[in-house]
C-alpha positions as a Python dict, from the first residue, in 0.01 Angstrom:
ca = {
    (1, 'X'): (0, 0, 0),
    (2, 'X'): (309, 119, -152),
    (3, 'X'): (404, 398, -369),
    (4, 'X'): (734, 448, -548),
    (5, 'X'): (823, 695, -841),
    (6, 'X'): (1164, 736, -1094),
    (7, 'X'): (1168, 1004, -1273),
    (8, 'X'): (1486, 1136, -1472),
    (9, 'X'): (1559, 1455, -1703),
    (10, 'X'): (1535, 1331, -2075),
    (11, 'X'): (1841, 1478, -2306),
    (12, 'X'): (1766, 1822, -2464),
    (13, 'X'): (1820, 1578, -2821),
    (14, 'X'): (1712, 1223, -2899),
    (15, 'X'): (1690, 1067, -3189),
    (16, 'X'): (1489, 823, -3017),
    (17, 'X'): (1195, 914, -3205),
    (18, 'X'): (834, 768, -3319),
    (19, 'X'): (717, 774, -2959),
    (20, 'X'): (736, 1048, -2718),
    (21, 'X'): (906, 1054, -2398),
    (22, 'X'): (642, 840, -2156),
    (23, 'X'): (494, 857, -1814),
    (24, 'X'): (464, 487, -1659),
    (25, 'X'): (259, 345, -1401),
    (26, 'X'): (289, 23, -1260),
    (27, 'X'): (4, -114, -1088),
    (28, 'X'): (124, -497, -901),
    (29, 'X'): (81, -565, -553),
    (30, 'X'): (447, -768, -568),
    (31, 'X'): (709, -466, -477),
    (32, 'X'): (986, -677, -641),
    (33, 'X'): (775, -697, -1001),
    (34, 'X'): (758, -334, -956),
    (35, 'X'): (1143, -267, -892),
    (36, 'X'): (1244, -510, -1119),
    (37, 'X'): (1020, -313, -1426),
    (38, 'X'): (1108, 32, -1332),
    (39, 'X'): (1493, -102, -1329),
    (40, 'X'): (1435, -178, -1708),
    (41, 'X'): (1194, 57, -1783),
    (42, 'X'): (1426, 340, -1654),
    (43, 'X'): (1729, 242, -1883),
    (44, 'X'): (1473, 322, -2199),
    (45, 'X'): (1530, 628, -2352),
    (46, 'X'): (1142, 690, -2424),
    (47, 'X'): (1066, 653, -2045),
    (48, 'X'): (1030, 962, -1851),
    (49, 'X'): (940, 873, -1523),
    (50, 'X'): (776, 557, -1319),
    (51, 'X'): (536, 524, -1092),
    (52, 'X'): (465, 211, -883),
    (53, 'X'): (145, 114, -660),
    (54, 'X'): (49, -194, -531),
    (55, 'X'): (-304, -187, -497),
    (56, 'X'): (-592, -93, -760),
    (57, 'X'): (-710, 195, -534),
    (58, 'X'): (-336, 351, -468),
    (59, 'X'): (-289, 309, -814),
    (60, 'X'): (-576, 537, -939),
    (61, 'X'): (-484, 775, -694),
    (62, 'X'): (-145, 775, -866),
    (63, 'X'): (-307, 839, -1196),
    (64, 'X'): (-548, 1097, -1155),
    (65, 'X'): (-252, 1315, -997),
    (66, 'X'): (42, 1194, -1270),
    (67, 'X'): (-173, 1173, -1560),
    (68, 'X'): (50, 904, -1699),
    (69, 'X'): (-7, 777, -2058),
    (70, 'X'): (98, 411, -2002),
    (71, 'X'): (-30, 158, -1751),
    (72, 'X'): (92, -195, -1708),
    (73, 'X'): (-227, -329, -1454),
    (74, 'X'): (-168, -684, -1331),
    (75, 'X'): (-464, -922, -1339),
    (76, 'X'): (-448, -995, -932),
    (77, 'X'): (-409, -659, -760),
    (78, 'X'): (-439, -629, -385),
    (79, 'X'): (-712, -906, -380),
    (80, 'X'): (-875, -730, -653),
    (81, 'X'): (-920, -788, -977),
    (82, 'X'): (-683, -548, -1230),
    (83, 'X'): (-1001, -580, -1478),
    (84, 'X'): (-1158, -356, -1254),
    (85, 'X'): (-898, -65, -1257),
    (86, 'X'): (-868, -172, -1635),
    (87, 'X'): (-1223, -109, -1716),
    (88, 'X'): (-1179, 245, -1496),
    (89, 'X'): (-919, 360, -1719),
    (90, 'X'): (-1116, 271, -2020),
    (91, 'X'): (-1428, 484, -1864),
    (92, 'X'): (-1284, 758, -1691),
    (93, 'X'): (-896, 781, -1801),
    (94, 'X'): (-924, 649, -2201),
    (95, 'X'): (-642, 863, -2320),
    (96, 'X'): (-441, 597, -2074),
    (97, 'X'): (-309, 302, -2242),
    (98, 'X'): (-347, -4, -2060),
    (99, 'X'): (-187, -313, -2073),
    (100, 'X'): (-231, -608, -1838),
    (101, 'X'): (20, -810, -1736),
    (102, 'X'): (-33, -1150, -1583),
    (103, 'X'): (184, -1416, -1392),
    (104, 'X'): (8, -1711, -1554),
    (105, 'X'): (49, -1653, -1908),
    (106, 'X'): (-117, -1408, -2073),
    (107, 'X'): (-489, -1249, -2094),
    (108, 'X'): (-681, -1330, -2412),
    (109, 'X'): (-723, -1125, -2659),
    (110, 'X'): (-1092, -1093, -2611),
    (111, 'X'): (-1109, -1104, -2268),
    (112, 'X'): (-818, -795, -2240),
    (113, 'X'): (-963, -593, -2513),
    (114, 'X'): (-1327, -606, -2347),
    (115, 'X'): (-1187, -434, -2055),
    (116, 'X'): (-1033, -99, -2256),
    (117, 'X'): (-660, -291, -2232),
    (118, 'X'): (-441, -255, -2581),
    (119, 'X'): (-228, -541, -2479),
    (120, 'X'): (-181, -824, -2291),
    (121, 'X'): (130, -962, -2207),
    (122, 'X'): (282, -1237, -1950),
    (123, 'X'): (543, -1209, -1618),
    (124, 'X'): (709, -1512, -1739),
    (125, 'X'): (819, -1315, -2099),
    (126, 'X'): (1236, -1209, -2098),
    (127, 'X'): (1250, -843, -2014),
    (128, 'X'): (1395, -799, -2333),
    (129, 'X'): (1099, -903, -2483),
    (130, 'X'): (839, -705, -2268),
    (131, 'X'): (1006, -380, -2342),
    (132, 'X'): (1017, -445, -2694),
    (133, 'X'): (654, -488, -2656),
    (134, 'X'): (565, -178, -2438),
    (135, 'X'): (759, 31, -2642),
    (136, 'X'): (521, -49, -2975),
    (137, 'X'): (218, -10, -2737),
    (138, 'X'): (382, 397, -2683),
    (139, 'X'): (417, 443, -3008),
    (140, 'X'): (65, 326, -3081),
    (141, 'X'): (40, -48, -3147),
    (142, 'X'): (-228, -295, -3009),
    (143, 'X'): (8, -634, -2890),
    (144, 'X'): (-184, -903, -2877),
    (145, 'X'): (-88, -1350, -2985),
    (146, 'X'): (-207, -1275, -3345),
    (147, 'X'): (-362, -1652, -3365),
    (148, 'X'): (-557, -1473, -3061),
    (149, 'X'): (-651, -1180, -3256),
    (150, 'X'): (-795, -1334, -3563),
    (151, 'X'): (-987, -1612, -3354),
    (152, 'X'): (-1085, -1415, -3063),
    (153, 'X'): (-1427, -1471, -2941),
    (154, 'X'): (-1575, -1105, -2983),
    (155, 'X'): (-1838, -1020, -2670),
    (156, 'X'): (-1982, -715, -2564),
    (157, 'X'): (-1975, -602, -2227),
    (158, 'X'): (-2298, -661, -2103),
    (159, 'X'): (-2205, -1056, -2278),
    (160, 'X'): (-1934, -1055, -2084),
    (161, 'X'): (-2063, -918, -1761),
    (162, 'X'): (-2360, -1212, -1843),
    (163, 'X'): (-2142, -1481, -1885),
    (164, 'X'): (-1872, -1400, -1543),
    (165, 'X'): (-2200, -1446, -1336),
    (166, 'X'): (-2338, -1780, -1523),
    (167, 'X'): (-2014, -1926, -1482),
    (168, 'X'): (-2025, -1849, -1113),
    (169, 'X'): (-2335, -2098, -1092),
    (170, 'X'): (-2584, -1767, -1084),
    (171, 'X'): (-2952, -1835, -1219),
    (172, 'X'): (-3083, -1584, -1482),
    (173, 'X'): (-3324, -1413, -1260),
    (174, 'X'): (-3024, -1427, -991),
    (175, 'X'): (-2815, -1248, -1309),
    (176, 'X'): (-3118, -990, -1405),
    (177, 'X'): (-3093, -881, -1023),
    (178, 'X'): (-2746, -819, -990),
    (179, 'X'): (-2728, -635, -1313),
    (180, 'X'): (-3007, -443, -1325),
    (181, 'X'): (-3181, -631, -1623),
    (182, 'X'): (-3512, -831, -1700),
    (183, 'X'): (-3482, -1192, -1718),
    (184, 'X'): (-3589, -1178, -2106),
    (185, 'X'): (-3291, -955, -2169),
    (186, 'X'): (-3089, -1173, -1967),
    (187, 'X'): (-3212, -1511, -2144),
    (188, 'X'): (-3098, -1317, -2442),
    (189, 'X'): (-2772, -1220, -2370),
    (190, 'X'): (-2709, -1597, -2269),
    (191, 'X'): (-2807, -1750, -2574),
    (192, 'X'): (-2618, -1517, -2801),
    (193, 'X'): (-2281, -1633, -2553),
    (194, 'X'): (-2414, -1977, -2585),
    (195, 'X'): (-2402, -1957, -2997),
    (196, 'X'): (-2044, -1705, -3019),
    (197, 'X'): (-1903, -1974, -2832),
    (198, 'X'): (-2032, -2280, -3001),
    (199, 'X'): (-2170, -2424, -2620),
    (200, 'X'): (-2520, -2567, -2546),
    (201, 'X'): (-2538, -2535, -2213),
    (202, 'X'): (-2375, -2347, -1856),
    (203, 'X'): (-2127, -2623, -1811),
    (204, 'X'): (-1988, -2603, -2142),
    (205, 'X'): (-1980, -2251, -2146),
    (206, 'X'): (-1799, -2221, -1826),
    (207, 'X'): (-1549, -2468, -1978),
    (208, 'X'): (-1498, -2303, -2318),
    (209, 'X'): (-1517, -1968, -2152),
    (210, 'X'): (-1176, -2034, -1955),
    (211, 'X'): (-1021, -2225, -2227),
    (212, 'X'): (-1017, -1880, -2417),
    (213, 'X'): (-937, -1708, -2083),
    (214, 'X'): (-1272, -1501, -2115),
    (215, 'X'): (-1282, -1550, -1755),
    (216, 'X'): (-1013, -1476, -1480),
}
């Protein structure tokens, strides 16, 4: 696990200013997507420091000591899923903003915003271009496709947690077990995914489900 930090004195006047100077952690188990990030990051004005950690536990760590108010959380962290350290900051951190970043183009809309994220953008954008879009998430914006936005598939949670597990090949009961329901709850919850998407049945909502990257 690694841990790096940048950190530099901001000017005693800026007139940088609709966002104020930021704290930045960068959660990505690749050490060169990390240096590469804080290189840019660190020429921005509105950046105060950066942190770096490659794994979701290292990065938590990192956050409940630096209190940062900006996280860029890849989607593959350490083995682990970066929804999970996503949906941590949501529950226990929410004043962090969180945006996840992935190498295969970017998380949905739905799927990114289910989590607690307030963007979602891809490795594969020009730096240029990811700044841009980190520095409207500082200063308050939500960055999302906005063809995503306006036809997003909108689940709750629980939906959500329902439909990861059918799409894993889980039965209901199998599903009621693991998440502490009843099977009539869980029957319920399946049916309401089944009609938001527009599917019939588990095969088509496993296809439809990763078509709208609702699934990682």
């Amino acid at each position: 696990m690694t841990l790096v930090a940048t950190e530099r004195v901001a000017p005693a006047n800026t007139s940088e200013d609709r966002c104020q100077l930021q704290r930045v952690l960068i959660a990505d188990e690749h050490e060169l997507v990390q240096a590469g990030l804080r290189a840019v990051l660190m020429d921005e004005p509105w950046v105060a420091s950066c942190l770096g950690a490659g794994s979701a536990e290292l990065a938590w760590q990192v956050a409940r000591r630096h209190q940062p108010q900006l996280a860029l959380v890849s989607t593959s962290l350490g083995g682990r899923s970066g929804l999970e350290l996503c949906r941590a900051f949501k529950e226990r951190m929410p004043y962090v903003r969180v945006v996840l970043v992935s190498g295969e183009g970017r998380v949905s809309a739905a799927l990114a915003s289910t989590h607690g994220a307030v963007a979602s953008l891809s490795k594969q954008m020009p730096s240029a271009a990811i700044v841009s879009a980190l520095k409207r998430v500082a200063e308050g914006a939500r960055v999302f496709p906005r063809d995503e936005v306006n036809g997003a598939v909108q689940l709750s949670k629980r939906e959500l947690d329902v439909l990861q597990h059918l799409v894993l090949g889980l039965s209901n009961p199998e599903v009621a077990a693991l998440l502490n329901l009843s099977r009539h709850t869980v029957k319920q919850h399946t049916s309401t995914v089944y009609r938001k998407l527009g599917v019939r049945n588990r095969a088509q909502a496993a296809s439809r489900a990763q078509e709208l990257g609702l699934v990682a």
